[in-house]
NUFI-955476 format. One line per field, with one value per residue (C-alpha): chain; residue in one letter; x, y, z. Coordinates in Angstrom, 1 decimal. Layout:
chain <- [A_...]
res <- [A_...]
c1 <- [X_...]
c2 <- [Y_...]
c3 <- [Z_...]
END
This chain:
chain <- [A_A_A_A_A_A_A_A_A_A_A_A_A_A_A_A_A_A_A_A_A_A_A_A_A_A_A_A_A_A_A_A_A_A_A_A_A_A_A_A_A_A_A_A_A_A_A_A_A_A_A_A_A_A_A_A_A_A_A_A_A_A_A_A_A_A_A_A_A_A_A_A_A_A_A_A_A_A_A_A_A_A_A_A_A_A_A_A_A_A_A_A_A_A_A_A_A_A_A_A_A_A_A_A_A_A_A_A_A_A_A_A_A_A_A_A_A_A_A_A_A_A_A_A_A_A_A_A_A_A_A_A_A_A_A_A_A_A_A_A_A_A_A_A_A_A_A_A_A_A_A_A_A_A_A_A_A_A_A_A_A_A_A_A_A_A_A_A_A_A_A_A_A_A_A_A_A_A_A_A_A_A_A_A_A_A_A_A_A_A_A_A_A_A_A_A_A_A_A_A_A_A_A_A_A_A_A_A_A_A_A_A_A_A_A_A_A_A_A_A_A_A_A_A_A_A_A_A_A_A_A_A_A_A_A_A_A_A_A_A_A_A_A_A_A_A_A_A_A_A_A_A_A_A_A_A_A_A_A_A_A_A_A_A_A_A_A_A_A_A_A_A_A_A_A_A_A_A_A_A_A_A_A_A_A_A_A_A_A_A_A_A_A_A_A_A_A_A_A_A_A_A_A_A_A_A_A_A_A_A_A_A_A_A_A_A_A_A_A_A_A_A_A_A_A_A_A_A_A_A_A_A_A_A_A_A_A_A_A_A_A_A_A_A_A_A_A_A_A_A_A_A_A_A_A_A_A_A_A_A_A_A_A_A_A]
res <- [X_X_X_X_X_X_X_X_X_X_X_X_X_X_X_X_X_X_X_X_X_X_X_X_X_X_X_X_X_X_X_X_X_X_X_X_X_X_X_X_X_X_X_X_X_X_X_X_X_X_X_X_X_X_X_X_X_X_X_X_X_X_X_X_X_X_X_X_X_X_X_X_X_X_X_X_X_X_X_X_X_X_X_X_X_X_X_X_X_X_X_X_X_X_X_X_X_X_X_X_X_X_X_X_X_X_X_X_X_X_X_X_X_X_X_X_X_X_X_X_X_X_X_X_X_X_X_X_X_X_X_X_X_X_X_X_X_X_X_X_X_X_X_X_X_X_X_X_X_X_X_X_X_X_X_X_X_X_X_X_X_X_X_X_X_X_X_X_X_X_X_X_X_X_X_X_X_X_X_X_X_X_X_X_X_X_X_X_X_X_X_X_X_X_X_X_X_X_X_X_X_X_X_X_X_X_X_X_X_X_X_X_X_X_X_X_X_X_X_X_X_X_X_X_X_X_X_X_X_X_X_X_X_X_X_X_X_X_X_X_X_X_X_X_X_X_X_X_X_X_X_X_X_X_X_X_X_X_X_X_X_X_X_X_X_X_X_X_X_X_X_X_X_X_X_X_X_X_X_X_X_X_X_X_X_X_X_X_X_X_X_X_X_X_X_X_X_X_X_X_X_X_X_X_X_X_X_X_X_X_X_X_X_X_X_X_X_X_X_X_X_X_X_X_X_X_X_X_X_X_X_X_X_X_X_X_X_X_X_X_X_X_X_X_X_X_X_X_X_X_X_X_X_X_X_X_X_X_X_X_X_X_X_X_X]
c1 <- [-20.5_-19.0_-19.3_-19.9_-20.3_-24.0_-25.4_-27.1_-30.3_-27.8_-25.4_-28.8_-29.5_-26.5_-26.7_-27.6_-31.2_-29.5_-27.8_-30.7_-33.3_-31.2_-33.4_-36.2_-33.7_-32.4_-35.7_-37.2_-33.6_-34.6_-38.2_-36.4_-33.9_-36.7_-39.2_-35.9_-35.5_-39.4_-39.8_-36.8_-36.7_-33.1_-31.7_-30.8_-28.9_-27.2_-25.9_-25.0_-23.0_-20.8_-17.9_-14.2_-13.1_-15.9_-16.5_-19.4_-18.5_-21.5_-21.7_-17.2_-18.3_-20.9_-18.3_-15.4_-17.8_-18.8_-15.5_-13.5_-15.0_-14.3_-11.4_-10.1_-11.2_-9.2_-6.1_-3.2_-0.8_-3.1_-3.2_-0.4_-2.7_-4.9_-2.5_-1.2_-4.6_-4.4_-7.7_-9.8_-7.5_-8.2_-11.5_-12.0_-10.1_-12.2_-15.8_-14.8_-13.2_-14.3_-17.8_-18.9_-18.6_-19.5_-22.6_-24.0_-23.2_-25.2_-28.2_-28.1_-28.4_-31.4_-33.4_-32.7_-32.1_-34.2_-33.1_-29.4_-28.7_-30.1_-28.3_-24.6_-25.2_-25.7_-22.6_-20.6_-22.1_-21.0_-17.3_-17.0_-16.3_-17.2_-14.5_-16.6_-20.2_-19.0_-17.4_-20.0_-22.3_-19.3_-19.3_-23.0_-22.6_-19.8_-17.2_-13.7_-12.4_-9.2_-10.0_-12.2_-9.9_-7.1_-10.0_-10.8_-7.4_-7.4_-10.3_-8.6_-5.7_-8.0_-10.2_-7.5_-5.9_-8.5_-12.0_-11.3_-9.7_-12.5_-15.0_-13.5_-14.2_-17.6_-19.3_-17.2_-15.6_-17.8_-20.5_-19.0_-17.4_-21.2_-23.1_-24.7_-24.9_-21.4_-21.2_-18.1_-17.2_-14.4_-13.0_-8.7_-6.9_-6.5_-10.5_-10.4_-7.8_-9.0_-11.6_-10.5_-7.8_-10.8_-13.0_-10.9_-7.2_-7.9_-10.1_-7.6_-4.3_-6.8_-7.8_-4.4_-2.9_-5.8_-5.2_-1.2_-1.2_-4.3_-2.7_1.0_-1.0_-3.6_-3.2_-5.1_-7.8_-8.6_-8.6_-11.1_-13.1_-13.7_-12.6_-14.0_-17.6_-17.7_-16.5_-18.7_-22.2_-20.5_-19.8_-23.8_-24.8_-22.5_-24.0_-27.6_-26.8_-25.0_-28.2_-29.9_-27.7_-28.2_-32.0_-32.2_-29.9_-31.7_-35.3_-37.3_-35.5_-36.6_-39.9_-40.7_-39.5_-41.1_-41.3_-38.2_-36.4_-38.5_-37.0_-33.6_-34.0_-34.8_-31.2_-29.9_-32.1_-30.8_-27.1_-26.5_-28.1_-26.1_-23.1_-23.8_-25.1_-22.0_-18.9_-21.1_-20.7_-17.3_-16.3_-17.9_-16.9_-13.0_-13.6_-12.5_-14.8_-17.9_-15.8_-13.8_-16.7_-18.8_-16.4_-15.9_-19.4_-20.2_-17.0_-18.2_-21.6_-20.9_-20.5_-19.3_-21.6_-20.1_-17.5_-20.7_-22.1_-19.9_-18.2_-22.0_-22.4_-18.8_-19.3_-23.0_-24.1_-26.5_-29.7_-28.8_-30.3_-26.8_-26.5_-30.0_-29.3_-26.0_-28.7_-30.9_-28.1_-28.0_-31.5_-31.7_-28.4_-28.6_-32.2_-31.2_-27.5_-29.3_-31.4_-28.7_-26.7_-29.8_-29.7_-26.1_-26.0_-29.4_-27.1_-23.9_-25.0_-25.8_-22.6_-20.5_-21.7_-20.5_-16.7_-13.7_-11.9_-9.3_-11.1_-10.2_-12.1_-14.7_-12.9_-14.1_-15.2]
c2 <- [3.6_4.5_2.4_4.1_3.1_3.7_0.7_-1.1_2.3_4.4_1.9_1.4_5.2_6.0_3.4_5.0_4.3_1.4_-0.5_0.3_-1.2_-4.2_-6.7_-5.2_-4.4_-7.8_-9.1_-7.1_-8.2_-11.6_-11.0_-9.4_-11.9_-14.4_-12.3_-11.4_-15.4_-15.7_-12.5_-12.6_-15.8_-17.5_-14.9_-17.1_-19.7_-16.4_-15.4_-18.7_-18.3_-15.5_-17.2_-17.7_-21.4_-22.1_-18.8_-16.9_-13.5_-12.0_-13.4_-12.7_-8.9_-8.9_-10.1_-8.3_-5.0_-6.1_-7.1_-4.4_-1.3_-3.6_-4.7_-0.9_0.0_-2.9_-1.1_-3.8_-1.7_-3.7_-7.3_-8.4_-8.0_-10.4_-12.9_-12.9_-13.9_-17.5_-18.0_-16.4_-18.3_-21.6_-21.2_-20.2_-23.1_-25.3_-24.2_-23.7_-26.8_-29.5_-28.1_-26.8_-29.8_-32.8_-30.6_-30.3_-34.0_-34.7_-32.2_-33.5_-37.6_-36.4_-34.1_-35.6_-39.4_-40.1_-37.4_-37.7_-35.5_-32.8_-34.4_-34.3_-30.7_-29.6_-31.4_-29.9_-26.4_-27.3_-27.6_-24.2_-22.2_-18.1_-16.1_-13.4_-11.9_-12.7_-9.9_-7.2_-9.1_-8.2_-5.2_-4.6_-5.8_-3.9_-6.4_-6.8_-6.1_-7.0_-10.1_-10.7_-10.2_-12.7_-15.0_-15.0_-15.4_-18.4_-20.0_-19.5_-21.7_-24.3_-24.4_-25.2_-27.8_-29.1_-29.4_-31.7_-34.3_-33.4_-34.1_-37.6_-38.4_-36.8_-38.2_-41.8_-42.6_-41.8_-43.0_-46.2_-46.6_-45.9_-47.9_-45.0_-44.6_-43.0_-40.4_-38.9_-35.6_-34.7_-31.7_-30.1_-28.4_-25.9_-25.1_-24.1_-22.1_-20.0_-19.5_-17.9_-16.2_-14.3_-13.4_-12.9_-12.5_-9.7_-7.1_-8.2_-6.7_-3.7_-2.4_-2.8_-1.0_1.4_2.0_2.3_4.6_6.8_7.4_8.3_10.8_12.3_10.9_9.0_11.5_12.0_8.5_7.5_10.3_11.3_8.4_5.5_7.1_7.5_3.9_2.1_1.9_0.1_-3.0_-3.0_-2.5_-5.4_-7.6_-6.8_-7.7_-10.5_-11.5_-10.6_-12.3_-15.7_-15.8_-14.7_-18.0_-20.5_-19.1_-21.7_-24.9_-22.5_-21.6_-24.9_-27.6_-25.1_-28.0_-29.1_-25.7_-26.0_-29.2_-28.2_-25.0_-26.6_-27.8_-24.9_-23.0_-25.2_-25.0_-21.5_-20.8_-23.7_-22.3_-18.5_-19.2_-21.8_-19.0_-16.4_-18.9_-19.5_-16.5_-14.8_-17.6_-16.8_-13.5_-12.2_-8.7_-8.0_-6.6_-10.3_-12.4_-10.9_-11.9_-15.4_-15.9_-14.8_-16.7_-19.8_-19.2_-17.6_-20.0_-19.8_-20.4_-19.2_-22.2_-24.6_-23.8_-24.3_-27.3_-29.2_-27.7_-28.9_-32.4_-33.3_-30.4_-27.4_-29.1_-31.8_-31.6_-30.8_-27.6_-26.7_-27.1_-25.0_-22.0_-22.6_-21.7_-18.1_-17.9_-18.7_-17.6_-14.3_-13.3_-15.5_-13.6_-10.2_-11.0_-12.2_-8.9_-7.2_-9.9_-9.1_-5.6_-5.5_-8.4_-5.9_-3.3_-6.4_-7.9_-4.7_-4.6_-7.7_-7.4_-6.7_-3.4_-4.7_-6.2_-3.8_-0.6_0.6_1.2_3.4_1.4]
c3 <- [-22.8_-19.5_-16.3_-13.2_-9.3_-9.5_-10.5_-13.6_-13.7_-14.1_-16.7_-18.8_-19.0_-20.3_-22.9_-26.5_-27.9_-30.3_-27.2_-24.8_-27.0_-28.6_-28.2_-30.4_-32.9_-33.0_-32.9_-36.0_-37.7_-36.9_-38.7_-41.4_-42.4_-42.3_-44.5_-47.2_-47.4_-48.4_-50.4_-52.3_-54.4_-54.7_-52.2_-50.1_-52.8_-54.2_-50.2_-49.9_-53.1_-52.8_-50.7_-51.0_-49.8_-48.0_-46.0_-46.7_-47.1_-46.4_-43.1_-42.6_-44.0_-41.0_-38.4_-39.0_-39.0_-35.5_-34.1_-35.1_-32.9_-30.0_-30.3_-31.2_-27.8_-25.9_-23.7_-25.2_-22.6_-19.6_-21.2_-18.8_-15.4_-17.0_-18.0_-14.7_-13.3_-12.8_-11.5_-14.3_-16.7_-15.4_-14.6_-18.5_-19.6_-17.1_-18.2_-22.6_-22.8_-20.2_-18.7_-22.2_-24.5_-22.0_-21.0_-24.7_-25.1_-22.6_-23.0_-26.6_-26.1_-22.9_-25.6_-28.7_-28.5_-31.4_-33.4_-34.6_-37.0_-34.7_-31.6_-33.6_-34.5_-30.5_-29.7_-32.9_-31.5_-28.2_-29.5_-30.9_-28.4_-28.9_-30.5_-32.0_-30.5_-26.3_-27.1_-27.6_-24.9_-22.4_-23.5_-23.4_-19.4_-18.8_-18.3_-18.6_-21.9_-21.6_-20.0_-22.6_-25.4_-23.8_-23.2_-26.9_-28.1_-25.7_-27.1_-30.5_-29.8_-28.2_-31.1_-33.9_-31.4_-29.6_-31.7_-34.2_-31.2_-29.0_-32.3_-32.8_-28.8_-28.8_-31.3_-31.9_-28.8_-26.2_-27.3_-27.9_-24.2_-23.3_-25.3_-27.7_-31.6_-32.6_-35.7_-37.2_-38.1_-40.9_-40.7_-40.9_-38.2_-41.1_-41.6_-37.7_-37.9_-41.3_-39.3_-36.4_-38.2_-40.4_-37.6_-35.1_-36.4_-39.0_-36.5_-33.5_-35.8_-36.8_-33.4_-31.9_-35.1_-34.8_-31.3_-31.4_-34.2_-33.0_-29.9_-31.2_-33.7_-31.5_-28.1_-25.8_-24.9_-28.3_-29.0_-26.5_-26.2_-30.1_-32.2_-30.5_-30.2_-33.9_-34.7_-31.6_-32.7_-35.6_-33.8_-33.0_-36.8_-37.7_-35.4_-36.7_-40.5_-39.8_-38.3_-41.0_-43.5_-41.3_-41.1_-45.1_-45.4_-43.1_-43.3_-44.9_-42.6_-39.5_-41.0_-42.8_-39.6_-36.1_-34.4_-34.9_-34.3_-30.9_-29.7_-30.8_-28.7_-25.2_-24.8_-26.1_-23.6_-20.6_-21.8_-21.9_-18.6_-16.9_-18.8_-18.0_-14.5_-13.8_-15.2_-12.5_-9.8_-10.2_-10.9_-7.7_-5.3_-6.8_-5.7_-9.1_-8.9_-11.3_-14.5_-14.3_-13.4_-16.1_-18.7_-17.5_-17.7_-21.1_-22.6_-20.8_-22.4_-26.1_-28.9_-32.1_-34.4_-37.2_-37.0_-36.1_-39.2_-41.5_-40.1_-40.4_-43.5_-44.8_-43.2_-43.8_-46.3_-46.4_-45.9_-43.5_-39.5_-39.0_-40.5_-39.1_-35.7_-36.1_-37.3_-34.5_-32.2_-33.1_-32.9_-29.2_-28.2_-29.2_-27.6_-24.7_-24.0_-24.8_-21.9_-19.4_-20.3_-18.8_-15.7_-15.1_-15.1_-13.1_-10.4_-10.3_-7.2_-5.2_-6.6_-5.8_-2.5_-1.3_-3.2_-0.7_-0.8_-3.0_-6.0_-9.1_-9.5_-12.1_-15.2_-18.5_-20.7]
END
C-alpha cells in the first residue's frame, strides 16, 4: 500500500478489500478454526502432531508465509538511519524489556491472584516479546519498516539472552522479595533461540536475498512496483491460517472454560492498551514523527505468542492453565491490534499536523 500526505480516508481507501476488511476476515478465521477443532474429530491431536523438536509446523508453515512478503519489502540499504536513532532505540529497549514484563506481572497477581496457573502464563506471555505479527500491524498503520525490522532483530537478541533470566526473577524471585507464591519455569537459552531463528531468521535471509537479487536482475522499479504486489497479499493469507491452525488446536479449552478465557482476557485487554498507548506517548513526546512512533508502539505492544506457547506447553504441558492462557493471547491480541491499527491511522493527520518541518517525510511503503 502506498502512504500519502492525505491522511488515514485516503490510507484506508487505497487499502485492497483483504487489508480494508481484516478484521471480519480474522474474525470468521477465528470462527473457523474453532468450528474445524469441533467438527473434525482428532484434528486438533493430529495438528498438534506433525512437529519437528517441538515446533509445530503447521503453525512455523503459517509464519514464515506471513513474514516473508514483509520482510522482502524492507529497504536493508536504509537500516543504518535507524540504527543511528538513539532515542527510538532506547525507548524500545525501555518499554520490551522493563515496562512490558513488570506490567503483565503485575496485571497478572491484580486479576488473577487466585488463579496460578493462569497468572504464570500472563507473565510467561509478558516475556515474549513480538518478533513475528508487529510486523504486518506496522505495516497495516503505515509505519516505519525499517525501524521495525531493526526493532525485531533487537527483540531477538533480547529474547535468547534475556527471557529465561527474566523467567527465573518473575516468577521465583520476585515474588519471594514480595511476599507472593513463586513458580518456576524450565526452559534453554537454545529453545529461544530455535525459535526466533525459525520465525524470524529464515524469512529475514529470504527477503534481503529476495530483494538484493531482484534488484541486480530487474531493478528497483520493477522490484517494487510488480514483484512485491504479487508476493504482498501473501503475508495477509499467512496470518489468517495461522490463525486458523491455532484456534483448530486450542478450540475446546476456549470453548469448554468461556469464563475462564474471560478473566484471562481483562489483563490482556488492559496490557496492550497501556503498552500500545505508553510506546505512542513516548514516541510523540521524543518527537520521533508518525512512521517512527507507530513502530515503537506496536513493538512495545506485539507479543510473541508463538514462543509463549510453546514454552508453557514445554514446561507444564498441553492441557495445563499455562498453555491456555498462552492461546488466549492471540485471541485478544489480534482483534485488539487490528483495532488500534485503525486508531493509529485514523490519529496520524492530527499527528502530522503538529510534527516540526524536519521530522522524516512520507515514504512508499
Amino acid at each position: 500500500m502506498t502512504e500519502t500526505a492525505a491522511g488515514p480516508p485516503a490510507v484506508v481507501g487505497k487499502l485492497s478489500p483483504l487489508d480494508r476488511f481484516l478484521p471480519v476476515w480474522i474474525g470468521v478465521a477465528m470462527v473457523a478454526g474453532l468450528l474445524l477443532g469441533r467438527m473434525i474429530p482428532g484434528l486438533g491431536d493430529a495438528l498438534g502432531t506433525i512437529e519437528l523438536d517441538g515446533i509445530s509446523l503447521p503453525i512455523a508453515l503459517g509464519l514464515l508465509i506471513m513474514m516473508y512478503p514483509v520482510l522482502a519489502k524492507v529497504r536493508y540499504d536504509r537500516l543504518d538511519t535507524v540504527t543511528g536513532d538513539r532515542k527510538l532505540l532506547l525507548g524500545s529497549l525501555a518499554l520490551n524489556w522493563i515496562l512490558g514484563p513488570a506490567l503483565m506481572f503485575a496485571l497478572a497477581w491484580i486479576f488473577l491472584p487466585d488463579l496460578p496457573e493462569y497468572r504464570t502464563g500472563l507473565i510467561i506471555v509478558g516475556l515474549a516479546r513480538c518478533i513475528a505479527m508487529v510486523i504486518i500491524w506496522n505495516d497495516l498503520a503505515c509505519g516505519d519498516r525499517e525501524a521495525a525490522a531493526v526493532l525485531v532483530a533487537i527483540n531477538s537478541v533480547f529474547q535468547v539472552v534475556m527471557f529465561a533470566v527474566l523467567g527465573w526473577f518473575y516468577l521465583s524471585v520476585l515474588p519471594g522479595w514480595l511476599g507472593l507464591e513463586q513458580t518456576t519455569i524450565d526452559t534453554s537459552p537454545w529453545q529461544i533461540a530455535k525459535s526466533v531463528l525459525i520465525f524470524l531468521g529464515i524469512p529475514l535471509l529470504a527477503g534481503f536475498l529476495t530483494r538484493h537479487f531482484g534488484e541486480k536482475a530487474k531493478g528497483r522499479a520493477w522490484y517494487e512496483e510488480r514483484f512485491l504486489p504479487r508476493i504482498g497479499p501473501w503475508a495477509l493469507y499467512g496470518l489468517l491460517f495461522t490463525i486458523v491452525i491455532l484456534f483448530a488446536l486450542q478450540g475446546d479449552q476456549i470453548i469448554s472454560q468461556p469464563m475462564d478465557v474471560v478473566r484471562i482476557a481483562i489483563p490482556l485487554l488492559a496490557y496492550f492498551a497501556i503498552m500500545w498507548g505508553g510506546g505512542y506517548l513516548l514516541g510523540a513526546a521524543m518527537g520521533l514523527g508518525y512512521e517512527r512512533t507507530t513502530t515503537l508502539a506496536f513493538t512495545a505492544a506485539g507479543n510473541n505468542f508463538e514462543l509463549a506457547i510453546a514454552v508453557a506447553i514445554a514446561t507444564y504441558g498441553a492441557s495445563s492453565g499455562q498453555a491456555l492462557a498462552g492461546v488466549v493471547g492471540p485471541l485478544i491480541e489480534v482483534p485488539v491490534l487490528v483495532a488500534l491499527v485503525y486508531v493509529s491511522l485514523a490519529l496520524r493527520k492530527r499527528f502530522t499536523r503538529h510534527e516540526s518541518p524536519a521530522a522524516p517525510a512520507s515514504k512508499e511503503s
